[in-house]
C-alpha positions as a Markdown table, in Angstrom:
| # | Residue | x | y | z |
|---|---|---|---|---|
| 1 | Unk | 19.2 | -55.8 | 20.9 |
| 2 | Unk | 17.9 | -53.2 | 18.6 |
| 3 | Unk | 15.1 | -50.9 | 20.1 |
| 4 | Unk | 12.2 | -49.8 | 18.3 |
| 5 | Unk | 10.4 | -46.6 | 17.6 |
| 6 | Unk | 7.1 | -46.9 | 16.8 |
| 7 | Unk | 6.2 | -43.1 | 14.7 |
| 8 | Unk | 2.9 | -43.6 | 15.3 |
| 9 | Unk | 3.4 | -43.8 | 19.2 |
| 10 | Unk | 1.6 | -41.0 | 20.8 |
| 11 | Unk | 4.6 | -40.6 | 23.0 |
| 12 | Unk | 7.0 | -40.5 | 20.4 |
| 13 | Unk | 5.3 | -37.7 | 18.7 |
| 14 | Unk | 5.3 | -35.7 | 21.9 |
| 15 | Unk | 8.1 | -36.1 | 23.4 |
| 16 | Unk | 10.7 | -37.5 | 21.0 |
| 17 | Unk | 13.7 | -37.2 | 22.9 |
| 18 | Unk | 13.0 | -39.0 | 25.8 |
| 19 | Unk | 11.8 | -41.9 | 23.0 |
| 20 | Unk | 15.5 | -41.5 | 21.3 |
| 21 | Unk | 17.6 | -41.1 | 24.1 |
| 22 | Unk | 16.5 | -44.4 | 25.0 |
| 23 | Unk | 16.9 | -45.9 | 22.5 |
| 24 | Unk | 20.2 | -44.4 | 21.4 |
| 25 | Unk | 21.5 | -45.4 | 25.0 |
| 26 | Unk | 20.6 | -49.2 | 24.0 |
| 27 | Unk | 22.5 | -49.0 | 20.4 |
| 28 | Unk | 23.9 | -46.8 | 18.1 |
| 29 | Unk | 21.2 | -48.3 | 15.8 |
| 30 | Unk | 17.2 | -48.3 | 15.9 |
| 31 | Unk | 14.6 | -49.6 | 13.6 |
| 32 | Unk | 11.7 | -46.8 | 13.1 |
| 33 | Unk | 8.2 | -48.6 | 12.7 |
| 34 | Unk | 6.7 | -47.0 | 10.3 |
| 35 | Unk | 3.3 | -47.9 | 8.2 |
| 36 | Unk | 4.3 | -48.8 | 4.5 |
| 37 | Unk | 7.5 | -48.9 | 5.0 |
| 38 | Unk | 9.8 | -51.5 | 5.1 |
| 39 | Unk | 13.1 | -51.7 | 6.7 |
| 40 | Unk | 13.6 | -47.8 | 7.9 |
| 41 | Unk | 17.1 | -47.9 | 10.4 |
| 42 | Unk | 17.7 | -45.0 | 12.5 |
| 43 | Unk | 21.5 | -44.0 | 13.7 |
| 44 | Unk | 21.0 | -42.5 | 17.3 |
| 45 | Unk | 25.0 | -41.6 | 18.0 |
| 46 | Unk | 26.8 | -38.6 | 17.3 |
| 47 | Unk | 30.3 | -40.7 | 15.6 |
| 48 | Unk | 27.8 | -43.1 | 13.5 |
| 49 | Unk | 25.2 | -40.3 | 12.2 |
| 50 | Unk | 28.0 | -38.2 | 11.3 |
| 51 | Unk | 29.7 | -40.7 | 9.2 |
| 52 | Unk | 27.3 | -42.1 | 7.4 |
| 53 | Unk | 25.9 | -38.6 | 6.2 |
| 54 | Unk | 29.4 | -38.3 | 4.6 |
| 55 | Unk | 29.8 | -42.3 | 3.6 |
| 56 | Unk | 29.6 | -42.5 | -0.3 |
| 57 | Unk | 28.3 | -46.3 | 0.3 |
| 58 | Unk | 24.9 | -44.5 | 1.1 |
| 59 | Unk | 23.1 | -42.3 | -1.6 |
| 60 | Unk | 19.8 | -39.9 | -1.3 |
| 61 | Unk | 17.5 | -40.9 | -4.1 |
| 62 | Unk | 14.0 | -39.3 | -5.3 |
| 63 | Unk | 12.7 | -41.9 | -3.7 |
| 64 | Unk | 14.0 | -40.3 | -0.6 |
| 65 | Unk | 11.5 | -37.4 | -0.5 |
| 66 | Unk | 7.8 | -38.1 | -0.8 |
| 67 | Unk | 5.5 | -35.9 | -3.4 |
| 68 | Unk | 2.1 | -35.6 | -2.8 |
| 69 | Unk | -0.3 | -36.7 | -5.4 |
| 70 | Unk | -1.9 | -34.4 | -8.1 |
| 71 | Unk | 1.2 | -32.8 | -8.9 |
| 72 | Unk | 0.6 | -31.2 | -12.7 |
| 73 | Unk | 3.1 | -32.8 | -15.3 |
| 74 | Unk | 4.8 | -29.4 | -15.9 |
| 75 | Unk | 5.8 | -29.0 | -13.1 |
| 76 | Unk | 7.9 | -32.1 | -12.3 |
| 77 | Unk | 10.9 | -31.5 | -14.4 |
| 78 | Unk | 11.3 | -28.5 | -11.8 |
| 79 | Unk | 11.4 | -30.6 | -8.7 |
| 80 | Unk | 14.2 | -33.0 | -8.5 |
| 81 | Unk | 16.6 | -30.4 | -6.9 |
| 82 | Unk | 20.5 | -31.1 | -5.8 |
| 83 | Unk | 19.4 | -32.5 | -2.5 |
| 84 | Unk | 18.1 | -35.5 | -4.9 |
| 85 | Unk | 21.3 | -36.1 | -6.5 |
| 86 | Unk | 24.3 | -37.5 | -5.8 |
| 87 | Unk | 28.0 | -37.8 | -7.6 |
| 88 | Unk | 28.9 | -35.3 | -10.4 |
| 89 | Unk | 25.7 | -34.1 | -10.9 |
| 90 | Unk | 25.4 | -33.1 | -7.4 |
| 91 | Unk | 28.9 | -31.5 | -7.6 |
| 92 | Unk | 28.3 | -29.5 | -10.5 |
| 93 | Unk | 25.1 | -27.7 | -9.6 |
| 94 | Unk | 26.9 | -27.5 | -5.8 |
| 95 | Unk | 29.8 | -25.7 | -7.2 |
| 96 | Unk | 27.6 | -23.1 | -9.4 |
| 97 | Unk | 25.7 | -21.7 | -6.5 |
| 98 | Unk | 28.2 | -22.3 | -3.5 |
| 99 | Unk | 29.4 | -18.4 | -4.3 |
| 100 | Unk | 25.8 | -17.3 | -3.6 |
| 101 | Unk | 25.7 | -18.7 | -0.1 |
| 102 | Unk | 29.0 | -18.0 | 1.9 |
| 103 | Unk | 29.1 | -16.6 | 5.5 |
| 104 | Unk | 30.2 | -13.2 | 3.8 |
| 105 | Unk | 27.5 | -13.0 | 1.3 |
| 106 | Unk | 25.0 | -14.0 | 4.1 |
| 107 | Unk | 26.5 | -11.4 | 6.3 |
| 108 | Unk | 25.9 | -8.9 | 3.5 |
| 109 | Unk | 22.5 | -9.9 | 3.5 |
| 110 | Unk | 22.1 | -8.8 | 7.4 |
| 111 | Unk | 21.2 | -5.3 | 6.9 |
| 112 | Unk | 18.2 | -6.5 | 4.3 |
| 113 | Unk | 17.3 | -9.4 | 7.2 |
| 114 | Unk | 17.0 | -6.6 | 10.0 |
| 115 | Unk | 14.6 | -4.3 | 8.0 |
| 116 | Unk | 12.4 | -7.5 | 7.0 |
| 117 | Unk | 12.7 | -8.3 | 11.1 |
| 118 | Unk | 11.0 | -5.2 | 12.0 |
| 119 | Unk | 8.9 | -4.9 | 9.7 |
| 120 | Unk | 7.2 | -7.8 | 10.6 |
| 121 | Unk | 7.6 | -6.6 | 14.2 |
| 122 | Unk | 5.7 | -3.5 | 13.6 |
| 123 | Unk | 3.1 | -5.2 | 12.7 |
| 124 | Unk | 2.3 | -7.4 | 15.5 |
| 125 | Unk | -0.7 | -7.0 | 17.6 |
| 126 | Unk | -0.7 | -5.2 | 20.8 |
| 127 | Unk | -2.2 | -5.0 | 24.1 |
| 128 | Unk | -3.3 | -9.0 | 24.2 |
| 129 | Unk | -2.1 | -12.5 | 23.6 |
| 130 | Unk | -0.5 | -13.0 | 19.9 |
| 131 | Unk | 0.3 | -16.7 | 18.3 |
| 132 | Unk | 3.6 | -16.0 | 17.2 |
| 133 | Unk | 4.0 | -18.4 | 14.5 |
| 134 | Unk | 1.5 | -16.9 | 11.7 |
| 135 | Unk | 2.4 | -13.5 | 12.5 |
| 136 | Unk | 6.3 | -13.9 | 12.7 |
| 137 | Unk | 8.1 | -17.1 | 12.3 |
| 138 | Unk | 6.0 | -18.1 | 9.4 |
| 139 | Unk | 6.0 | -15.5 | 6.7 |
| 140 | Unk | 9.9 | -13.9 | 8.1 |
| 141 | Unk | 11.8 | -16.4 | 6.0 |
| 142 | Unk | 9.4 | -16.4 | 3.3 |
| 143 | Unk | 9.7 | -12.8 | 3.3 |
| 144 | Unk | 13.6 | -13.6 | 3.1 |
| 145 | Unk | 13.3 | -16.4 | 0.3 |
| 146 | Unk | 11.6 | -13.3 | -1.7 |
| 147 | Unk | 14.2 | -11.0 | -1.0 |
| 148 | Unk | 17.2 | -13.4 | -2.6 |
| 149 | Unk | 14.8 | -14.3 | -5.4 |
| 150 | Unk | 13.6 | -10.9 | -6.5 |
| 151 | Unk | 9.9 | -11.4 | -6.0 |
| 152 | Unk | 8.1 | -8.1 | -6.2 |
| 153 | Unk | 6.5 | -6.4 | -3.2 |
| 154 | Unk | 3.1 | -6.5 | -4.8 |
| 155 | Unk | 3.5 | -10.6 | -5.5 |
| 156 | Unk | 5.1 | -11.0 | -1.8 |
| 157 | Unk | 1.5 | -11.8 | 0.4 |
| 158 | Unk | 0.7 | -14.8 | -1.9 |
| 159 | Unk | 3.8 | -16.0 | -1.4 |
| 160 | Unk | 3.6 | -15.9 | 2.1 |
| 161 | Unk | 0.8 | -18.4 | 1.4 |
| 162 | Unk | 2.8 | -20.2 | -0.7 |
| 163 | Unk | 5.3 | -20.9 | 2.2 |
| 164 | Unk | 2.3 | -21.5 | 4.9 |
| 165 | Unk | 2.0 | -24.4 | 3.1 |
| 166 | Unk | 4.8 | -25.8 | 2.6 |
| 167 | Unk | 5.5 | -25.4 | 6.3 |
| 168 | Unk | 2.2 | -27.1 | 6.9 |
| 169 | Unk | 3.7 | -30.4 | 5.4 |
| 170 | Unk | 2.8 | -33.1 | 2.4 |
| 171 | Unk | -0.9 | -32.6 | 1.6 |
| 172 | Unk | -3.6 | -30.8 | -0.3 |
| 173 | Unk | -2.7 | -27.3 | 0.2 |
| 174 | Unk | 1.0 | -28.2 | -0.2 |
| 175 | Unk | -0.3 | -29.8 | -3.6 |
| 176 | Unk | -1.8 | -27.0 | -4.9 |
| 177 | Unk | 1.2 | -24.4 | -3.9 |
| 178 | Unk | 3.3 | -26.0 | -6.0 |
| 179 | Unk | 2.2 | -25.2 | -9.5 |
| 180 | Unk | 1.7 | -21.4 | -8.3 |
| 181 | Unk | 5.6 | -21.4 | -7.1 |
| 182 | Unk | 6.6 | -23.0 | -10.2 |
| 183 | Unk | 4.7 | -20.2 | -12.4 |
| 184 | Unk | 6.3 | -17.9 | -10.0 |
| 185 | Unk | 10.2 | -18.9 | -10.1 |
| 186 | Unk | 9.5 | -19.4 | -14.2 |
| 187 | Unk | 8.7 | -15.4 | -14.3 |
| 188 | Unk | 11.5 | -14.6 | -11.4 |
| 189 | Unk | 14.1 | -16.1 | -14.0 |
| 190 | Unk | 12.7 | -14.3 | -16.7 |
| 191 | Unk | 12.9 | -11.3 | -15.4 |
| 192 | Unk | 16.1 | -11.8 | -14.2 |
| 193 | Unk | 17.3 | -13.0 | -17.9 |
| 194 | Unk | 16.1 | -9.4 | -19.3 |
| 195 | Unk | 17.5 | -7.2 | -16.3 |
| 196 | Unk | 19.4 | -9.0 | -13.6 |
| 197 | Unk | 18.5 | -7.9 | -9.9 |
| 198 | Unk | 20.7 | -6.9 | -7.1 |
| 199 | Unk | 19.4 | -10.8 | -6.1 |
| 200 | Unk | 20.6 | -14.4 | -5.7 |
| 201 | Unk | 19.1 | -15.3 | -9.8 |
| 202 | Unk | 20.5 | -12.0 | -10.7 |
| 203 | Unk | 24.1 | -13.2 | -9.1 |
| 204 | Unk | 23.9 | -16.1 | -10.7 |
| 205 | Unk | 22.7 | -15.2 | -14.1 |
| 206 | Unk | 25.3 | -12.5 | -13.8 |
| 207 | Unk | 28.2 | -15.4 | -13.4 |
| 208 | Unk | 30.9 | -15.1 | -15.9 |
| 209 | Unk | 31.2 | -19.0 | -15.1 |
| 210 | Unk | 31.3 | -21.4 | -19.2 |
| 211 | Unk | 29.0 | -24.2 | -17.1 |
| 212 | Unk | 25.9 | -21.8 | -16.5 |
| 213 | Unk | 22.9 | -23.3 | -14.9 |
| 214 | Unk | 20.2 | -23.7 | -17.2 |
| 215 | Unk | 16.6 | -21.9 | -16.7 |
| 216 | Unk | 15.3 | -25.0 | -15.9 |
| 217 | Unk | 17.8 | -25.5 | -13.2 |
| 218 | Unk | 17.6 | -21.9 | -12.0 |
| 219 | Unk | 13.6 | -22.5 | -11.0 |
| 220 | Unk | 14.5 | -25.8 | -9.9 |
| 221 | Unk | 16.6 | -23.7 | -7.3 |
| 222 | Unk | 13.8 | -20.8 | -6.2 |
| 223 | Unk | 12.2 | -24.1 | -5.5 |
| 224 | Unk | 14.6 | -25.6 | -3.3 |
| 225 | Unk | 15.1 | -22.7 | -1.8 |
| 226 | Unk | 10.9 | -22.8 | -0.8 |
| 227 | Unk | 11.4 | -26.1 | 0.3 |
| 228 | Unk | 14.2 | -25.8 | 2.4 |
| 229 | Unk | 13.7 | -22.2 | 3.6 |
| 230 | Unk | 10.7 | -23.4 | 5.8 |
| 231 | Unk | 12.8 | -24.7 | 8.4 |
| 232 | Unk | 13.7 | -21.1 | 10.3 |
| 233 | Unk | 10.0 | -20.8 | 10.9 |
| 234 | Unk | 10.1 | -24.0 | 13.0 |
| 235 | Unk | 13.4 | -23.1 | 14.7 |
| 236 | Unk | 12.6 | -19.6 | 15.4 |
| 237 | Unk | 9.6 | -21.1 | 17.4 |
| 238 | Unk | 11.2 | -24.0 | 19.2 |
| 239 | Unk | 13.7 | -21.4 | 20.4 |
| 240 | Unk | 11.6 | -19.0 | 21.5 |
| 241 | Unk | 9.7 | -21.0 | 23.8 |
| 242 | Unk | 13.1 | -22.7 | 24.4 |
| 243 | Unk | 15.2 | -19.5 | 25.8 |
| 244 | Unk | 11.6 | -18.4 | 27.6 |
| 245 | Unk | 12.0 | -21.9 | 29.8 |
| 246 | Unk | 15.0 | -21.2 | 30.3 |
| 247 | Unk | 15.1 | -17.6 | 31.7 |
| 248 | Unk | 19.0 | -17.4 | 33.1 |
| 249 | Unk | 20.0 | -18.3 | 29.8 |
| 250 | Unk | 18.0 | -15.6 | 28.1 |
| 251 | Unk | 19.6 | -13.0 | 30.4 |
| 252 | Unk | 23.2 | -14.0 | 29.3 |
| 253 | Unk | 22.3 | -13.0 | 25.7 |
| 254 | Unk | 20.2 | -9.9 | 26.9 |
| 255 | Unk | 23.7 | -9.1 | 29.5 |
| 256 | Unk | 26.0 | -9.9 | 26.3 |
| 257 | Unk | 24.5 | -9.9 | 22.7 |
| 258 | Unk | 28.0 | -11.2 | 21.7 |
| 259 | Unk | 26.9 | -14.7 | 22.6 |
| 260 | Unk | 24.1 | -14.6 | 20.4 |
| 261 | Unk | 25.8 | -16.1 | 16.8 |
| 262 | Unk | 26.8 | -19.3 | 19.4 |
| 263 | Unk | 23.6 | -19.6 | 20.5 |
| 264 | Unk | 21.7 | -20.3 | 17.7 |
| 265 | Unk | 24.0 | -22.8 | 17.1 |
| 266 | Unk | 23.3 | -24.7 | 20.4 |
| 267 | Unk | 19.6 | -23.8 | 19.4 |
| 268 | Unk | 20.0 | -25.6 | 16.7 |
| 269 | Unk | 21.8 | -28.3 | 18.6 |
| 270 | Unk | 18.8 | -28.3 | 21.1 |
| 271 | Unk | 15.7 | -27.8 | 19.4 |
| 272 | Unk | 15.9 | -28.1 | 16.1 |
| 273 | Unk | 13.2 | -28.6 | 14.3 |
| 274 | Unk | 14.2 | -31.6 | 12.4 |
| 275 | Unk | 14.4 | -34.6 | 14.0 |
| 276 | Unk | 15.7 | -36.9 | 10.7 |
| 277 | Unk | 17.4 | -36.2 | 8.1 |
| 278 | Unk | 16.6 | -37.6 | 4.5 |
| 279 | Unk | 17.0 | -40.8 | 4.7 |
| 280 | Unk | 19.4 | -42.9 | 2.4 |
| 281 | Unk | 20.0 | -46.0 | 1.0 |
| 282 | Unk | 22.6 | -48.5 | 1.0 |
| 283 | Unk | 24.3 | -49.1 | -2.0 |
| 284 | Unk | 25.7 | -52.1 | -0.8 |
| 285 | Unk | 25.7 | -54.1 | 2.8 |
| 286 | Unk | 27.5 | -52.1 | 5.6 |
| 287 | Unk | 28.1 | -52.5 | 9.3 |
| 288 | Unk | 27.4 | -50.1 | 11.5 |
| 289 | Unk | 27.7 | -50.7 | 15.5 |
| 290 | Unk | 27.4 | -54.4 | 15.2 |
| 291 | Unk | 24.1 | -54.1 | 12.8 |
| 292 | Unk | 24.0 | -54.7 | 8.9 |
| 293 | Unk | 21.8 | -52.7 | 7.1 |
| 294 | Unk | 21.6 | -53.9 | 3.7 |
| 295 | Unk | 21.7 | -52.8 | 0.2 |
| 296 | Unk | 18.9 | -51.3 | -0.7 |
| 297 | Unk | 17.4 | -50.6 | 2.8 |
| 298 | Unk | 16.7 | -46.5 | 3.9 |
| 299 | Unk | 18.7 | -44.9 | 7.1 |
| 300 | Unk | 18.5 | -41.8 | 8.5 |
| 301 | Unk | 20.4 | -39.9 | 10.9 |
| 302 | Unk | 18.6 | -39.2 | 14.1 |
| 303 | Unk | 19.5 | -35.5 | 14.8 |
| 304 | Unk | 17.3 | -35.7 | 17.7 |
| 305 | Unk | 19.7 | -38.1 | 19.4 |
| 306 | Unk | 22.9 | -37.8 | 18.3 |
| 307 | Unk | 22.9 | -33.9 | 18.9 |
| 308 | Unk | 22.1 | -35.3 | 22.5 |
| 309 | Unk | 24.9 | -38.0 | 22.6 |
| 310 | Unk | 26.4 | -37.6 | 26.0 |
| 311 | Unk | 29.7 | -39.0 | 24.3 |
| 312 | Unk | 29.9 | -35.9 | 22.6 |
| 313 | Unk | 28.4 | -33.1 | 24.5 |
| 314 | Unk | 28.5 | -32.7 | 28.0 |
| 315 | Unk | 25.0 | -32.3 | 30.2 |
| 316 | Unk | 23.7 | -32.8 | 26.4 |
| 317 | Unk | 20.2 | -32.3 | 27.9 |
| 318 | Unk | 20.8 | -28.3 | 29.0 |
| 319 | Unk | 20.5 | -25.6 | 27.0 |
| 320 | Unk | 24.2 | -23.5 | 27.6 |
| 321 | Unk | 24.2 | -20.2 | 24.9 |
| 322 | Unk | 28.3 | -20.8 | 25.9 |
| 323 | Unk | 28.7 | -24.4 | 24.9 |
| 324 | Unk | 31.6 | -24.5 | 22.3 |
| 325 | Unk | 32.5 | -27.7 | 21.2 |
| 326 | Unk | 31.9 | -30.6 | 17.7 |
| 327 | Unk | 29.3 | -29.0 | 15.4 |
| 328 | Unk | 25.8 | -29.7 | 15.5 |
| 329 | Unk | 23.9 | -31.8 | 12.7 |
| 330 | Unk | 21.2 | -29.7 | 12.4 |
| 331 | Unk | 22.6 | -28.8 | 8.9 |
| 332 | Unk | 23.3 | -32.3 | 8.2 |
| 333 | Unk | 27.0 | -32.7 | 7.5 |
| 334 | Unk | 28.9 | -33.9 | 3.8 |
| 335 | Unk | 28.0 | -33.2 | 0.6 |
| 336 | Unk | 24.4 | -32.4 | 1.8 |
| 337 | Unk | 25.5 | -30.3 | 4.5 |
| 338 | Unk | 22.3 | -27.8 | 4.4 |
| 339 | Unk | 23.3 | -25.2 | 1.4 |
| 340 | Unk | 21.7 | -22.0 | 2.6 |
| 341 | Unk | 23.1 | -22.8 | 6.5 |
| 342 | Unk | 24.6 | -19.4 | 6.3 |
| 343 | Unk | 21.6 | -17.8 | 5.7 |
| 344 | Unk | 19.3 | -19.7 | 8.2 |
| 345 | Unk | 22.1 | -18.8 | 11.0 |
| 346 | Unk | 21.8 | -15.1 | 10.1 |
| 347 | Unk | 17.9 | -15.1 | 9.6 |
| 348 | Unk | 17.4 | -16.9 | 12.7 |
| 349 | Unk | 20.2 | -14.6 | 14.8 |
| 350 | Unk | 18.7 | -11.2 | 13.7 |
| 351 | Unk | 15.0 | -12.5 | 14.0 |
| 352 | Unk | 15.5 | -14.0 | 17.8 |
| 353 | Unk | 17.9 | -10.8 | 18.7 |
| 354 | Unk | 15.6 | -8.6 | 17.3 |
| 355 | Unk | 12.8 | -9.8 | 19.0 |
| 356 | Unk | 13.9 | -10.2 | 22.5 |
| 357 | Unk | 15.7 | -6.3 | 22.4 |
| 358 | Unk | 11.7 | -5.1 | 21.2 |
| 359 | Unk | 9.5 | -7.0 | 23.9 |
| 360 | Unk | 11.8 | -7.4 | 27.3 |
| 361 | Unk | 8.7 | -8.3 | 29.1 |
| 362 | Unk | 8.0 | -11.3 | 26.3 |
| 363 | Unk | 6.1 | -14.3 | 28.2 |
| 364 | Unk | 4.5 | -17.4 | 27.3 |
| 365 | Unk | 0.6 | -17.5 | 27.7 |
| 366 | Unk | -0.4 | -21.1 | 28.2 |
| 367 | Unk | 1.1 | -23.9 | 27.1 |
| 368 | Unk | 2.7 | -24.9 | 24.1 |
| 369 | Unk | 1.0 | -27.8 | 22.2 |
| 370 | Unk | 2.8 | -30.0 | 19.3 |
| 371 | Unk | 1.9 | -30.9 | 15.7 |
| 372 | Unk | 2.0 | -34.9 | 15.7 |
| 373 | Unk | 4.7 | -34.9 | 12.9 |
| 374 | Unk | 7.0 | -38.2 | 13.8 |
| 375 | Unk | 9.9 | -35.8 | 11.5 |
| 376 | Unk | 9.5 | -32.5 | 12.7 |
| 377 | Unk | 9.4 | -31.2 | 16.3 |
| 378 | Unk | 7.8 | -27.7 | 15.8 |
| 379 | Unk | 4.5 | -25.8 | 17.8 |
| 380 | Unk | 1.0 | -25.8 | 16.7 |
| 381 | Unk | 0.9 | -22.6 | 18.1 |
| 382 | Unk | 3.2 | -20.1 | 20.1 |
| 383 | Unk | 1.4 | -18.0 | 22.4 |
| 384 | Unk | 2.7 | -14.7 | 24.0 |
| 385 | Unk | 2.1 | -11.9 | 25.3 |
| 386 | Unk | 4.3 | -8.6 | 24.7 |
């Protein structure tokens, strides 16, 4: 039998994991019900989600990612970015900007991630409750997105907007950003083209490479990086509350910061933020745990289960800082396999380790209530006091 989940279901928006370990324990397969779509097939298990994000039999299309309407005609040559494509154009643009993103270059980058940190923290407000989201884990990797792109300081506040948006998911004010982010990457490049920055765009503008990328595909790439970026500002908050439920796990990272690079990973493995991944689409009929899913039809790996598979991780339903073991799919895995995952690791280390050393006496302050997104598992709000 293959279960259903219904992404309308009021108890599938708030508590998701209850909904796919269910339905993951019933078959490495489920069908997600959701309005206007058709067939939508959802891979719950750790061995089956894994291999079909790095099966060439299925293939991300535009039609994968959903634009809201309005979007001005200049703008849409900018938005079909590498996580669109598949085969040698995939490769290609994967290969120019690989050298941008490595675990060294992000490490490099930790110094500039630290200063942005406390800033932010320096600002928060005092002597009351604070919502952490607007005033920390919202504009911190927008802030960061700025810093590899060479935005100015003065142009920095809007584009703090700009990110609130996109974080805020498909609709108007995500609509509107996009123009202004557009306009914004166009000048970034240019600036870079006439004097390149100690940045990402001035890296890669700098690269001594025949195949450069093109203008075009260098905006297309400050927009990726907006898109994608947004997903630290959800994780920082899921594990914030996460690590404050979960107090004697907290105090091995306070006892021994050591442990903290691990932790985000079983964060991530935890409480990720994303609870799909872009769907694909067949390119021909395949069997998968005793279902077909035909050509043609979407699947999606369910994170939210398969990073819980008991197969695969032992007491999958605990948060352990020390649990070493198979990677998490947070990042996705494959050719997709999340491009800036370097960065996001750093970001989110320095931002959660940075935090906790600054406010030892950090509590919640009430509880912690959702946004009814049926992709995203991420806090209306984050209440704390300091």
């Amino acid at each position: 039998m293959i279960p259903e989940i219904d992404l309308t279901d009021v108890k599938v928006l708030t508590d998701p994991f209850t909904a796919y370990d269910r339905a993951r324990e019933v078959s490495p397969v489920a069908k997600l019900v959701i309005p206007g779509f058709g067939p939508f097939w959802a891979l719950t298990r750790y061995a089956e989600a894994r291999g079909m994000l790095n099966d060439p039999r299925f293939e991300v299309r535009s039609e994968s990612f959903l634009r809201p309407p309005g979007i001005p005609e200049h703008c849409l040559e900018y938005l079909r970015t590498m996580a669109e494509q598949d085969g040698p154009e995939h490769l290609r643009l994967r290969r120019l900007v690989a050298p941008a993103f490595t675990p060294k270059r992000a490490a490099q980058l930790r110094p500039r991630l630290v200063t942005l940190t406390e800033r932010l923290l320096d600002q928060l407000p005092t002597g009351g409750v604070v919502d952490l989201i607007p005033h920390f884990a919202r504009p911190l990797p927008m802030d960061v997105i700025c810093e590899l792109t060479g935005i100015p300081e003065a142009d920095r506040p809007q584009w703090r907007e700009y990110g609130a948006a996109v974080a805020g998911g498909a609709g108007p004010d995500f609509a509107a950003a996009i123009p202004a982010i557009i306009d914004g990457a166009r000048e970034a490049v240019a600036r870079s083209r006439e004097e390149p920055g100690d940045d990402l765009i001035g890296d890669l503008v700098r690269a001594e490479d025949d195949d450069r990328l093109t203008d075009t595909e260098l905006v297309t790439l400050v927009w990726h990086l907006v898109l994608a970026g947004q997903t630290p500002v959800n994780l920082i908050a899921n594990a914030v509350e996460a690590l404050l439920r979960h107090p004697d796990q907290l105090a091995l990272l306070r006892a021994d910061p050591g442990l903290w690079p691990g932790a985000v990973e079983e964060l991530m493995r935890f409480c990720s933020p994303q609870l799909l991944t872009t769907p694909r689409f067949a390119r021909e009929d395949v069997e998968i745990g005793g279902s077909v899913i035909r050509e043609g039809e979407r699947v999606t790996a369910a994170m939210v289960a398969a990073d819980r598979d008991p197969r695969v991780f032992p007491d999958a339903d605990r948060l352990d800082v020390t649990r070493s073991g198979p990677a998490q799919l947070g990042f996705s895995h494959g050719p997709h396999f999340c491009l800036g995952a370097s960065i996001a690791r750093v970001e989110t280390e320095v931002a959660l380790s940075t935090l906790f050393a600054r406010f030892p006496e950090l509590a919640l302050a009430g509880d912690v209530p959702r946004a009814p997104d049926g992709g995203t598992w991420r806090p209306a709000k984050l209440l704390l006091t300091l």
